[in-house]
N, CA and C atoms of all chains as a GROMACS GRO file, in nm:
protein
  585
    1UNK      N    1  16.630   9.851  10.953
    1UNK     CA    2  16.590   9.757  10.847
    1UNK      C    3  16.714   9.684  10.796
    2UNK      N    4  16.728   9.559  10.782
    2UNK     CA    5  16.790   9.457  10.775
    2UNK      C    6  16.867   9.489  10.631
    3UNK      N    7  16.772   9.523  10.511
    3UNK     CA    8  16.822   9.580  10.360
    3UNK      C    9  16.901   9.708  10.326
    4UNK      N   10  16.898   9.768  10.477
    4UNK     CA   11  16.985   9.901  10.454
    4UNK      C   12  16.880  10.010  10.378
    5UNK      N   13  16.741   9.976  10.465
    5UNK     CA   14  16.633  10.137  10.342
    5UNK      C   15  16.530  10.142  10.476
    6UNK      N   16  16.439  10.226  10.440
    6UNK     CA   17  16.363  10.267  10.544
    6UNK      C   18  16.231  10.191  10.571
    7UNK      N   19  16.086  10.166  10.671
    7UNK     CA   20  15.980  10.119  10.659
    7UNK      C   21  15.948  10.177  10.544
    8UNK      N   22  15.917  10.294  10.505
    8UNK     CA   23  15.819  10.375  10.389
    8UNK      C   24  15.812  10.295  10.288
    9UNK      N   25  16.018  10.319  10.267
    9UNK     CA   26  16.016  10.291  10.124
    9UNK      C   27  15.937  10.112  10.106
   10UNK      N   28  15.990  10.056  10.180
   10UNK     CA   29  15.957   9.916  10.208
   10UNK      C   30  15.812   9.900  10.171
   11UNK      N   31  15.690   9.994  10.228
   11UNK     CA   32  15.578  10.013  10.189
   11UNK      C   33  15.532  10.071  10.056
   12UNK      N   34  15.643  10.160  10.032
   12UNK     CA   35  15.601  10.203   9.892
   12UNK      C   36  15.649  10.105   9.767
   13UNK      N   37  15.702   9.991   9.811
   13UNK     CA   38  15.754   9.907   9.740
   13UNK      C   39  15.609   9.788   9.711
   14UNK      N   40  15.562   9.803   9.833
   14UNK     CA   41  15.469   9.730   9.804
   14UNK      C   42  15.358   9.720   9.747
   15UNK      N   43  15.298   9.864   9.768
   15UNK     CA   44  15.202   9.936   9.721
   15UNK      C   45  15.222   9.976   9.552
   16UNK      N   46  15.323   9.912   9.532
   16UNK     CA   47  15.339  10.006   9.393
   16UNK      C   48  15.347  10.129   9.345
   17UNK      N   49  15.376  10.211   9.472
   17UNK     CA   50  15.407  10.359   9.438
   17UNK      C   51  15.581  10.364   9.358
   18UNK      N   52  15.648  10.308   9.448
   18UNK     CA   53  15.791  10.321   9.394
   18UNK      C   54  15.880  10.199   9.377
   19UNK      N   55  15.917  10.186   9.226
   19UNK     CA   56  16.033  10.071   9.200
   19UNK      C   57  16.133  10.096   9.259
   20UNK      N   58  16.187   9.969   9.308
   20UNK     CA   59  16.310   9.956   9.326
   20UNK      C   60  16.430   9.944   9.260
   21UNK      N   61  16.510  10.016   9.303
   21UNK     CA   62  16.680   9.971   9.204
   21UNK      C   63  16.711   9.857   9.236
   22UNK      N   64  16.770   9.834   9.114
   22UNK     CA   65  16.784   9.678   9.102
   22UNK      C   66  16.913   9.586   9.214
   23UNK      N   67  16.963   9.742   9.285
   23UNK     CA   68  17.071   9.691   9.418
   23UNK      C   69  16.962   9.634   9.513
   24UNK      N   70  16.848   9.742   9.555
   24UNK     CA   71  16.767   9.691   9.666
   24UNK      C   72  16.717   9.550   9.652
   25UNK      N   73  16.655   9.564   9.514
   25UNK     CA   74  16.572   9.440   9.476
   25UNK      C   75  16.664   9.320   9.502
   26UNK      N   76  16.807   9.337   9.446
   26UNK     CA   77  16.866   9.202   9.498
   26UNK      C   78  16.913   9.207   9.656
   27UNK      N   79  16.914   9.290   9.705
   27UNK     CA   80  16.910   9.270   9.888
   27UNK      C   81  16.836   9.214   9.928
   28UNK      N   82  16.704   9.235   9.878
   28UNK     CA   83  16.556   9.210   9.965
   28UNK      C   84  16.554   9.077   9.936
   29UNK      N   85  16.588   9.045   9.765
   29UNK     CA   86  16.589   8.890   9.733
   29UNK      C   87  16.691   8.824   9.834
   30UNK      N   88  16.801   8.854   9.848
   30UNK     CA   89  16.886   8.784   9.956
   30UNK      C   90  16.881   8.796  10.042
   31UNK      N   91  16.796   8.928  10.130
   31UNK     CA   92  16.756   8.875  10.247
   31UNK      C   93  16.671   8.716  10.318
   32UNK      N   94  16.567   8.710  10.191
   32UNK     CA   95  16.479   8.625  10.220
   32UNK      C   96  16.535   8.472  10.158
   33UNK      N   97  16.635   8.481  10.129
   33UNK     CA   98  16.709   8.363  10.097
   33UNK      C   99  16.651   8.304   9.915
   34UNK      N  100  16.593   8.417   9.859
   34UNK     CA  101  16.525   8.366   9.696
   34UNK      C  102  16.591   8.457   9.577
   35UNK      N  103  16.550   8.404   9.491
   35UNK     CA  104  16.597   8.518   9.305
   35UNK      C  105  16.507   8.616   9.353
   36UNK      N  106  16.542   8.686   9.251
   36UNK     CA  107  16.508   8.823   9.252
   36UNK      C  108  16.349   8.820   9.167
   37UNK      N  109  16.384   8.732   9.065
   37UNK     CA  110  16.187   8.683   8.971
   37UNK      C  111  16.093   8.621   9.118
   38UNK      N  112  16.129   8.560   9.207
   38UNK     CA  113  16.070   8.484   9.277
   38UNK      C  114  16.014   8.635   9.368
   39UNK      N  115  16.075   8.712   9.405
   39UNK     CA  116  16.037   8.803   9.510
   39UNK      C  117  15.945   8.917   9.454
   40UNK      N  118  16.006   8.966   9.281
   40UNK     CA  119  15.899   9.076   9.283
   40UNK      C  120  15.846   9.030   9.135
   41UNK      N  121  15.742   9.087   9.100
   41UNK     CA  122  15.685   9.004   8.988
   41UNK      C  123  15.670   9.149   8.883
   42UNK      N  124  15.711   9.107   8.737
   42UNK     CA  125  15.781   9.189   8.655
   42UNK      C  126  15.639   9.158   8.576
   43UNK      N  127  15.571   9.042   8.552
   43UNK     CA  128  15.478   9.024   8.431
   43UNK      C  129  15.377   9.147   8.391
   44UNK      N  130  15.350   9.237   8.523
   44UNK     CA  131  15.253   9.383   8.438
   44UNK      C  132  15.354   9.512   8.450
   45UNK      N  133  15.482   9.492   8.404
   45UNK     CA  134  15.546   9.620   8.430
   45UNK      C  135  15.528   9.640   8.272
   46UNK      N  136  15.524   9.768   8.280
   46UNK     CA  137  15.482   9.841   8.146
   46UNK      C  138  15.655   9.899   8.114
   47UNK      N  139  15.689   9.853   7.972
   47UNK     CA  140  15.817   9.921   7.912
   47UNK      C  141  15.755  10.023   7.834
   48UNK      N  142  15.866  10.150   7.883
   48UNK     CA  143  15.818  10.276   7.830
   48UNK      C  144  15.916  10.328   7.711
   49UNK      N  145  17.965  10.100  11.056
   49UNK     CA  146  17.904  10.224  11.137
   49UNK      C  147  17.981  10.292  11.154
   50UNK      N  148  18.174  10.251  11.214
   50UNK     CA  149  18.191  10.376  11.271
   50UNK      C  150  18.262  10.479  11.206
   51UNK      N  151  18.247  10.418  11.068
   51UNK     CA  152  18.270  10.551  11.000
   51UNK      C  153  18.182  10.715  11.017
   52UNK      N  154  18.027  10.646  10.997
   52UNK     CA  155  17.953  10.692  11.015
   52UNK      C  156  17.905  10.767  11.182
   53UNK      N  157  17.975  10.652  11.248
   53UNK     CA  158  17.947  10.763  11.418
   53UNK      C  159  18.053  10.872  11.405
   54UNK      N  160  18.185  10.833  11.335
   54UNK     CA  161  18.295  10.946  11.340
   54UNK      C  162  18.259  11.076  11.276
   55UNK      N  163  18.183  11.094  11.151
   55UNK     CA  164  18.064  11.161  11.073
   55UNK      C  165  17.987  11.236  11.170
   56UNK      N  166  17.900  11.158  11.213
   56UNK     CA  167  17.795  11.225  11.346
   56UNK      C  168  17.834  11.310  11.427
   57UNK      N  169  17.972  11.273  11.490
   57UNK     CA  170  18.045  11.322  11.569
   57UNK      C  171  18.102  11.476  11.507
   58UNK      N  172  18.167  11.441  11.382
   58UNK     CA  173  18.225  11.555  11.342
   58UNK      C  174  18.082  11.658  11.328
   59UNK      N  175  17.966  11.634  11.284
   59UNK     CA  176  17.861  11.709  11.257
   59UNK      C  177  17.854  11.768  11.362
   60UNK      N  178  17.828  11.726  11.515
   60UNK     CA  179  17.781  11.782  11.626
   60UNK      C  180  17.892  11.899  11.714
   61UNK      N  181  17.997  11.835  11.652
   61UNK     CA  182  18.110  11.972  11.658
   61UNK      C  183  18.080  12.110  11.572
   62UNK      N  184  18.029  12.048  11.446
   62UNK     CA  185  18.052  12.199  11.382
   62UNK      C  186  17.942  12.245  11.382
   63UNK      N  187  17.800  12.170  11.488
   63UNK     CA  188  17.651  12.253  11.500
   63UNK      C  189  17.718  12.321  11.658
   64UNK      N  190  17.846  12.284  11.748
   64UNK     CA  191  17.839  12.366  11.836
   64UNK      C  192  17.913  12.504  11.790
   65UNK      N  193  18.028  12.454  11.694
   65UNK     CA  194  18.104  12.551  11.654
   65UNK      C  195  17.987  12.654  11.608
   66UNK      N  196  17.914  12.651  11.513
   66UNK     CA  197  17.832  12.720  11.424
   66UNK      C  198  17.715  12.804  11.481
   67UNK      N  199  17.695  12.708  11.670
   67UNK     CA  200  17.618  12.812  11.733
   67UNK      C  201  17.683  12.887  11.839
   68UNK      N  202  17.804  12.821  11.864
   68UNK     CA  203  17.874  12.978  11.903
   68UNK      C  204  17.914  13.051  11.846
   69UNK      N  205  17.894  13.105  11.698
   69UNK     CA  206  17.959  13.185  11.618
   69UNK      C  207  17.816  13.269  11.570
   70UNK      N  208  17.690  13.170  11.599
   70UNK     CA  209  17.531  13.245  11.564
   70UNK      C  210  17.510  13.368  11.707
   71UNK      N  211  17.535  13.301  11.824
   71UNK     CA  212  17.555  13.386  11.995
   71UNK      C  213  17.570  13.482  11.945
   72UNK      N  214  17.726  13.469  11.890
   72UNK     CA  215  17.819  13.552  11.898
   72UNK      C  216  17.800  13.706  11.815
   73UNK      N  217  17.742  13.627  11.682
   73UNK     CA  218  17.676  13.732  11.624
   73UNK      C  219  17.562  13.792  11.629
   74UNK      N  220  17.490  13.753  11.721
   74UNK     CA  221  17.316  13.817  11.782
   74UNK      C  222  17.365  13.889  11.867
   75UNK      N  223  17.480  13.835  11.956
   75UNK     CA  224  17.453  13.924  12.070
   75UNK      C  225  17.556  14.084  11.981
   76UNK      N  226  17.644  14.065  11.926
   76UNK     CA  227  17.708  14.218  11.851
   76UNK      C  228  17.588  14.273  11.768
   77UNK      N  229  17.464  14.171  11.675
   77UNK     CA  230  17.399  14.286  11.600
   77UNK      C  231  17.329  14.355  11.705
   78UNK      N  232  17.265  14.302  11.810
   78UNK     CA  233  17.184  14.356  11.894
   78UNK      C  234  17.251  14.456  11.972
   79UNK      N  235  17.385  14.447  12.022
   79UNK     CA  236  17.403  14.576  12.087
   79UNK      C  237  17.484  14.687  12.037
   80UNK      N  238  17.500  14.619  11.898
   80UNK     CA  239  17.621  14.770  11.824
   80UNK      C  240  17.544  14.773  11.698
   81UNK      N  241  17.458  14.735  11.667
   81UNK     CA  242  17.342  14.700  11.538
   81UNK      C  243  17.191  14.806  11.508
   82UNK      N  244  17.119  14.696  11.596
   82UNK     CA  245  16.994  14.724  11.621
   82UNK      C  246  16.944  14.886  11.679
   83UNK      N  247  17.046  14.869  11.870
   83UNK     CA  248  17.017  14.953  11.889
   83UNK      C  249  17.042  15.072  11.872
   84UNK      N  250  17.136  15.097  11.767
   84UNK     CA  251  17.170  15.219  11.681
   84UNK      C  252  17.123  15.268  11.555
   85UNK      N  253  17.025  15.166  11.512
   85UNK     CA  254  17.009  15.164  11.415
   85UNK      C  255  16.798  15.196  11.388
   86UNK      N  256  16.732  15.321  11.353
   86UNK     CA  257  16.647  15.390  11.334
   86UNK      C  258  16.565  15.314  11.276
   87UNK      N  259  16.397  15.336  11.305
   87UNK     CA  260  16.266  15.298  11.231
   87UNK      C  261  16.310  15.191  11.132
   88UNK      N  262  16.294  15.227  10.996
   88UNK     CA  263  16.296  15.029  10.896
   88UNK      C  264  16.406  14.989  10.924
   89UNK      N  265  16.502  15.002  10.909
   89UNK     CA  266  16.660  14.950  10.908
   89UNK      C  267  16.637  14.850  11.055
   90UNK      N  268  16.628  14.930  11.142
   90UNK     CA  269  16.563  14.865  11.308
   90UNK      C  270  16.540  14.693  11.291
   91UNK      N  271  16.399  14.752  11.236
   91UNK     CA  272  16.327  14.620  11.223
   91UNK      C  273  16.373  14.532  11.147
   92UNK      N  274  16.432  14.588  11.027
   92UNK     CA  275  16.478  14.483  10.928
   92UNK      C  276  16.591  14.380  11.010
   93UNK      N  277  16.683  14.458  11.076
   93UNK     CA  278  16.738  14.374  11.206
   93UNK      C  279  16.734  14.289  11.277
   94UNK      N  280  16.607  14.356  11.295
   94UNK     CA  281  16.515  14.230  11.408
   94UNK      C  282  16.454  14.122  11.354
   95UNK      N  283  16.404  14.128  11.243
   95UNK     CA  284  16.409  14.068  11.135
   95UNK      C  285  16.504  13.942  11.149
   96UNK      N  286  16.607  13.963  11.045
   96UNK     CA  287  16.698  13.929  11.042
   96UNK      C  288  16.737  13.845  11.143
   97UNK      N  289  16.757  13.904  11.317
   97UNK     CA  290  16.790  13.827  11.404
   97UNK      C  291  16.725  13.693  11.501
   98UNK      N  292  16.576  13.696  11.466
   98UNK     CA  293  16.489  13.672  11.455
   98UNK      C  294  16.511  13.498  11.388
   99UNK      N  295  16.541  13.546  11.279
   99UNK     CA  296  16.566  13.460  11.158
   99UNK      C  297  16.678  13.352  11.166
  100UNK      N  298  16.778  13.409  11.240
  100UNK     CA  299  16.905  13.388  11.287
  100UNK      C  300  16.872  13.299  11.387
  101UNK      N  301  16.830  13.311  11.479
  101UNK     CA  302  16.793  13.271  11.641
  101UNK      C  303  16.716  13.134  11.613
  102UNK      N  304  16.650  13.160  11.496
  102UNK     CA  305  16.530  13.012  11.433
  102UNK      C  306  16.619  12.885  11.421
  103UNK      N  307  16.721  12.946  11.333
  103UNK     CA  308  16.770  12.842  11.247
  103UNK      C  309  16.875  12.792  11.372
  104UNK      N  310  16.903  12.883  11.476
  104UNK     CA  311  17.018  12.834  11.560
  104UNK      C  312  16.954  12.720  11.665
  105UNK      N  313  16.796  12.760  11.693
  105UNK     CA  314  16.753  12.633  11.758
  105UNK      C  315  16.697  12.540  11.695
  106UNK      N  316  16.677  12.558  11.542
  106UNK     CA  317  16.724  12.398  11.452
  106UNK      C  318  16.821  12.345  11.456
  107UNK      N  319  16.926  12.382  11.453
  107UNK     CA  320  17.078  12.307  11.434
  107UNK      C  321  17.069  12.259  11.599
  108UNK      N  322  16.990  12.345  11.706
  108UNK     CA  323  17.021  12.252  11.837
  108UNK      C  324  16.938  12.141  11.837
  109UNK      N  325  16.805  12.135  11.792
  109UNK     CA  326  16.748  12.038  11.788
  109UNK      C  327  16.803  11.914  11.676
  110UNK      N  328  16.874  11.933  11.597
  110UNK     CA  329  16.966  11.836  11.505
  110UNK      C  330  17.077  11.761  11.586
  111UNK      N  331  17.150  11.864  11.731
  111UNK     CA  332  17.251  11.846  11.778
  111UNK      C  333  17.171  11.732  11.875
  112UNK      N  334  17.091  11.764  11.972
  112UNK     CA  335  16.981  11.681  12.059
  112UNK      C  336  16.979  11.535  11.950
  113UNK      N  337  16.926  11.508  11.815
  113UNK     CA  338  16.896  11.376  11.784
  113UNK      C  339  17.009  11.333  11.766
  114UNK      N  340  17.142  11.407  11.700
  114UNK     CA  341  17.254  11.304  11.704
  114UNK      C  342  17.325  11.266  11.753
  115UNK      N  343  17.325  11.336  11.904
  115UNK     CA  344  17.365  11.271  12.020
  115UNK      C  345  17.310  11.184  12.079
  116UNK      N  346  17.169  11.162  12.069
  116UNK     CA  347  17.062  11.053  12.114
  116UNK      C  348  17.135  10.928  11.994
  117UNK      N  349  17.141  10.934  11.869
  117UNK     CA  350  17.179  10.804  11.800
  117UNK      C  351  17.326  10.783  11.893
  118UNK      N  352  17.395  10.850  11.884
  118UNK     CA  353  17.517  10.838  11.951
  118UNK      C  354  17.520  10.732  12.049
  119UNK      N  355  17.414  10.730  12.118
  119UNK     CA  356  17.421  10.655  12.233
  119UNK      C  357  17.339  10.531  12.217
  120UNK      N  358  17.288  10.473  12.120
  120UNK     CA  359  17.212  10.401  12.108
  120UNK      C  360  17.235  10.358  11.926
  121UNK      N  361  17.288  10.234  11.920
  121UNK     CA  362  17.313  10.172  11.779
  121UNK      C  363  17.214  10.135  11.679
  122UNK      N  364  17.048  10.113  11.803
  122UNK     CA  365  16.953  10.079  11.675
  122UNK      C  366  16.937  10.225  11.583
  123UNK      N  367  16.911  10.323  11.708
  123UNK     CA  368  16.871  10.484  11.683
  123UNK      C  369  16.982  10.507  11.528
  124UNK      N  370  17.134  10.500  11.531
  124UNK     CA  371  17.225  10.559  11.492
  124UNK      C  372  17.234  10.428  11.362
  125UNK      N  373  17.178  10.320  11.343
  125UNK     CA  374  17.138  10.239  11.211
  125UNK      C  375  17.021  10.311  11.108
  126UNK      N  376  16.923  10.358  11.240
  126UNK     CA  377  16.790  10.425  11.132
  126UNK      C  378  16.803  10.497  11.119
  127UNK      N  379  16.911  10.585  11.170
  127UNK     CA  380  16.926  10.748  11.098
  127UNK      C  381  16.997  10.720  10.967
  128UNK      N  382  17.131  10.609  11.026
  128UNK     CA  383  17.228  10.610  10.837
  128UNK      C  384  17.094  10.526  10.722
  129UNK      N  385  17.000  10.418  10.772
  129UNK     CA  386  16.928  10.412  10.669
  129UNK      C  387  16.848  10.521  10.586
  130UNK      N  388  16.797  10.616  10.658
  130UNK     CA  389  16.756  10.748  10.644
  130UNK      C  390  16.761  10.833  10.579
  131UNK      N  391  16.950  10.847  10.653
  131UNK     CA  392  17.019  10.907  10.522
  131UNK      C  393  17.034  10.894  10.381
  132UNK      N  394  17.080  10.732  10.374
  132UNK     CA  395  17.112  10.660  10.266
  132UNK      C  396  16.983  10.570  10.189
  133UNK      N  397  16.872  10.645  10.227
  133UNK     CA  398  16.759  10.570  10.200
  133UNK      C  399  16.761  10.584   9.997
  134UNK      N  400  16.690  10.528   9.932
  134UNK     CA  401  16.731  10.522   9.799
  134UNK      C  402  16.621  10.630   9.731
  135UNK      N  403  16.491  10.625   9.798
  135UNK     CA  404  16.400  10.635   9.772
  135UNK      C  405  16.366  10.797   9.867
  136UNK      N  406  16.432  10.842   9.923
  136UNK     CA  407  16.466  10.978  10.044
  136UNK      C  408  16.534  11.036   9.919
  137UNK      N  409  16.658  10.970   9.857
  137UNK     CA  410  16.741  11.057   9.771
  137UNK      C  411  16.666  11.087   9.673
  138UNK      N  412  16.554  11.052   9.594
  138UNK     CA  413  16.473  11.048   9.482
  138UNK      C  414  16.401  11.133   9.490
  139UNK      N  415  16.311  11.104   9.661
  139UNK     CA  416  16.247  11.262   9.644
  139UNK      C  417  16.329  11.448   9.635
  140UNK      N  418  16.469  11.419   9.759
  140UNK     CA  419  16.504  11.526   9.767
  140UNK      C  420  16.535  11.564   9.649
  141UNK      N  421  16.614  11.474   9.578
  141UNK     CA  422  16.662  11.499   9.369
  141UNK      C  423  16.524  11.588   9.338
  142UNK      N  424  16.417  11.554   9.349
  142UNK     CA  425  16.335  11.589   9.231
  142UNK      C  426  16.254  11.729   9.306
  143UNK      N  427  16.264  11.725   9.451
  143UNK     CA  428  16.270  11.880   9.527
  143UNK      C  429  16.359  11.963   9.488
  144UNK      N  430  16.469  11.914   9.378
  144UNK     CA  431  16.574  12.051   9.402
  144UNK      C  432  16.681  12.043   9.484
  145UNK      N  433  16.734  11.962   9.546
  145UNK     CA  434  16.816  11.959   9.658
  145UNK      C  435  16.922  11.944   9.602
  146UNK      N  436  17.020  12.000   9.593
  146UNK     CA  437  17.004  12.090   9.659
  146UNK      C  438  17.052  12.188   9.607
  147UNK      N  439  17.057  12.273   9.461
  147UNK     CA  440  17.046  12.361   9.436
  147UNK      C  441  16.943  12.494   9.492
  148UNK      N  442  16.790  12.455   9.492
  148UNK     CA  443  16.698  12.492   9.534
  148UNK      C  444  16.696  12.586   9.683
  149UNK      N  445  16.787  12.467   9.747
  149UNK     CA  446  16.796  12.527   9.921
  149UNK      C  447  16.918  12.589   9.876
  150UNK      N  448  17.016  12.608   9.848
  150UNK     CA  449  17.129  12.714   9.843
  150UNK      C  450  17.063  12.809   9.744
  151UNK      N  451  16.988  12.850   9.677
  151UNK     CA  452  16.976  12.930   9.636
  151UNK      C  453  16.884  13.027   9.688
  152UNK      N  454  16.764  12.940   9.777
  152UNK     CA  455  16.708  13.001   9.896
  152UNK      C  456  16.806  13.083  10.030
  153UNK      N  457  16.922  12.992  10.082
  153UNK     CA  458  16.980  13.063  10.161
  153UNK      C  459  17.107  13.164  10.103
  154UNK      N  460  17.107  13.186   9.967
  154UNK     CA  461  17.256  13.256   9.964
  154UNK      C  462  17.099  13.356   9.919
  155UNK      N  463  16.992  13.382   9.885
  155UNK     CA  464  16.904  13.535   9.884
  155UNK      C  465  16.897  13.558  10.022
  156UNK      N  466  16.836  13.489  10.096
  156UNK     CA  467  16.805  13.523  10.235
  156UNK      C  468  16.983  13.596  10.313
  157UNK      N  469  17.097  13.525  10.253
  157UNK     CA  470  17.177  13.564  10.318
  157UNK      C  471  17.250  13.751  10.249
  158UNK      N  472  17.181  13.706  10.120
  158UNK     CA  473  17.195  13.837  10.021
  158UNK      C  474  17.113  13.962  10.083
  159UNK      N  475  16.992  13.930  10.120
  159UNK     CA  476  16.921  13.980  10.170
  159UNK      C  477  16.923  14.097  10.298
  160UNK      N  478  17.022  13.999  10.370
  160UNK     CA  479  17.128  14.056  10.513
  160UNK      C  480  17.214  14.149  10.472
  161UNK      N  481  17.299  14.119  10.366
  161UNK     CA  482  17.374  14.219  10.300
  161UNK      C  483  17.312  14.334  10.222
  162UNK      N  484  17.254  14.322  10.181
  162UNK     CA  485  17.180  14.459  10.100
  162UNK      C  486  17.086  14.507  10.224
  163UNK      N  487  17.053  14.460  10.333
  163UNK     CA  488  16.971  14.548  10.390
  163UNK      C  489  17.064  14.689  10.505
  164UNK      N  490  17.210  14.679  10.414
  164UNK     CA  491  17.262  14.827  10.475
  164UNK      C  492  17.265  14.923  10.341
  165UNK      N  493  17.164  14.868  10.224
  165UNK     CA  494  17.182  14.971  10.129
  165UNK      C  495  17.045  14.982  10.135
  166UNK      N  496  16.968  14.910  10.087
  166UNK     CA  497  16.783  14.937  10.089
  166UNK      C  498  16.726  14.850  10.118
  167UNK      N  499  16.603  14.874  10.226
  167UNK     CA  500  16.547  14.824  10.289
  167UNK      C  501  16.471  14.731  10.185
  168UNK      N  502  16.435  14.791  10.128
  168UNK     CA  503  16.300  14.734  10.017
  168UNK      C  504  16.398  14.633   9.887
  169UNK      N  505  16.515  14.636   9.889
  169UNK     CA  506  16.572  14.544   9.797
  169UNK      C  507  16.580  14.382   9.892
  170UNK      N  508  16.616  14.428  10.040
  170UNK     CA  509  16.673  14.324  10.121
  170UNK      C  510  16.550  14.250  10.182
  171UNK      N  511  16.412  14.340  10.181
  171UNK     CA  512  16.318  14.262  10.179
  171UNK      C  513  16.261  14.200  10.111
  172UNK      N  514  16.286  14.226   9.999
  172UNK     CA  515  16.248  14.164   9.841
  172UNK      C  516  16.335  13.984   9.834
  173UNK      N  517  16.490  14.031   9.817
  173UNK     CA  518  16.500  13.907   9.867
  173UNK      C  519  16.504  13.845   9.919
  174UNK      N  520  16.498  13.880  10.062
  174UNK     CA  521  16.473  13.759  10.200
  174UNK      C  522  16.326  13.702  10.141
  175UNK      N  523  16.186  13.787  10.083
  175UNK     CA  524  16.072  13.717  10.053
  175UNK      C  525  16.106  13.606   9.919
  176UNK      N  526  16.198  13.618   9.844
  176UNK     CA  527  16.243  13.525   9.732
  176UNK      C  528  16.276  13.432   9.801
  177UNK      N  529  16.364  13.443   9.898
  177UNK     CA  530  16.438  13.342   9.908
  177UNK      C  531  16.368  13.216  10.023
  178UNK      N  532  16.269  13.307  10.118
  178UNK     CA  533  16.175  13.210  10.187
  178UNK      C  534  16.069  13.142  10.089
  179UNK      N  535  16.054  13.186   9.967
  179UNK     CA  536  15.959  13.108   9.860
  179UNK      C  537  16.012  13.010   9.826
  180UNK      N  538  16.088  13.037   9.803
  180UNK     CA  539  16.201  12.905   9.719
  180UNK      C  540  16.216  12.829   9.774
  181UNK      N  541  16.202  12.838   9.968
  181UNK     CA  542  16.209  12.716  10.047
  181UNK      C  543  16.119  12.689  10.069
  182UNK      N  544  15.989  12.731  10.053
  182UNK     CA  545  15.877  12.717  10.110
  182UNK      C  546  15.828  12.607   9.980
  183UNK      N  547  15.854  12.642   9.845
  183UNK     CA  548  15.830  12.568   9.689
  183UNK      C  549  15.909  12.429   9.718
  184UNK      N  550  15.998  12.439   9.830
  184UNK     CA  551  16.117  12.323   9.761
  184UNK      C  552  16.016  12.239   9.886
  185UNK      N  553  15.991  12.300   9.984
  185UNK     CA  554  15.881  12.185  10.076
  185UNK      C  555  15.742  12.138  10.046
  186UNK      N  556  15.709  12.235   9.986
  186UNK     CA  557  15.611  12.153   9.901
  186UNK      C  558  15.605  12.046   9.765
  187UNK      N  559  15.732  12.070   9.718
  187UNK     CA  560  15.783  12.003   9.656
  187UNK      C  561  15.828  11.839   9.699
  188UNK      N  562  15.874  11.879   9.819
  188UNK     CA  563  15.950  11.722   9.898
  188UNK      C  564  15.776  11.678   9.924
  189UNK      N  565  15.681  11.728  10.036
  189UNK     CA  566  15.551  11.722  10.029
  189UNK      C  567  15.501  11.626   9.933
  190UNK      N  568  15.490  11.669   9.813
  190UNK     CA  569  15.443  11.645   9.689
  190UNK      C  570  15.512  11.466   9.645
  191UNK      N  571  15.622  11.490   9.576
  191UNK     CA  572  15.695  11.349   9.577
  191UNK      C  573  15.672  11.284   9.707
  192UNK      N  574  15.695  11.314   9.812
  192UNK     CA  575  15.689  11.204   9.930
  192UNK      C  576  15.497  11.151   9.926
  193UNK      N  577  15.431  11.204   9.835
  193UNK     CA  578  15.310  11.123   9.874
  193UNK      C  579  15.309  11.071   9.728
  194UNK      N  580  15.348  11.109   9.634
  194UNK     CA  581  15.365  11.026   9.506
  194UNK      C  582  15.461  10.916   9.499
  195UNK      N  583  15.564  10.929   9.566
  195UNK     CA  584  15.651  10.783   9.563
  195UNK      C  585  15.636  10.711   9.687
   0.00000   0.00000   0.00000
């Protein structure tokens, strides 16, 4: 994997099982050449 | 990477070192050990060697995959992602890792040692100490389907 992490996690990223640290999140954003708001969407994250 | 193949490398040295030193010690309990040694004590031995012999053809089957990455750069990328996965470290953290597994193998290894004083102490903790690994895999189990 191109981001330096595994398929799973990649899936569990998607699925919403597991957040990402905010290192991955900006890899994945620079993989795909975008910000980091553009790639994962923050508007229903619940602050605890 | 080649920090990381130099890593690999050093690993597969000290799984050969570590199973000629496991040989080495099966083949002395078994012939100055075991077979001198009467009814429970015997078995607890066998036991024991048993136990020994397991873990020595894990470390070969560890030695088998990291010689396979060795030879192949995609193989020896998805193992260091693997390793260094973010979300691998999260579960093992919250399995216990690795307090959990050393505290499983220093009973099991306690276990070896007390079984030249009582049988029933050294079986007591070899059964502690296979719980504790058996808890810490259900544990990894557990997180790996929650995260």
């Amino acid at each position: 994997m191109a981001v330096g992490t595994t398929r799973q996690t990649i899936t569990s990223i998607e699925v919403g099982k597991y957040k990402a640290s905010l290192l991955l999140a900006y890899k994945i954003a620079h993989y795909f050449g975008l910000a980091i708001e553009e790639v994962f969407d923050f508007s229903e994250t619940e602050e605890k | 990477m080649e920090k990381y193949k130099e890593i690999v490398r050093k690993r597969i040295r000290g799984v050969i070192i570590a199973t000629l030193f496991i040989v080495t010690f099966v083949i002395c309990m078994h012939f100055f050990v075991i077979k001198s040694a009467e009814g429970a004590t015997g078995n607890l031995f066998s036991f024991f060697e048993g136990g020994v012999i397991g873990l020595d053809l894990v470390a070969l089957v560890y030695m088998i995959q990291y010689r396979k990455a060795l030879d192949s750069d995609e193989k020896l990328k998805k193992m260091y992602n693997e390793e260094h996965d973010e979300r691998t470290q999260l579960i093992r953290q919250k399995a216990g890792f690795p307090v959990f597994t050393a505290a499983g193998i220093v009973l099991i290894i306690g276990g070896v040692a007390a079984g030249y004083m009582s049988s029933t102490v050294s079986y007591t903790m070899a059964a502690c100490g296979i719980l504790i690994l058996l808890y810490q895999l259900a544990l990894k189990f557990y997180y790996s389907r929650k995260y």
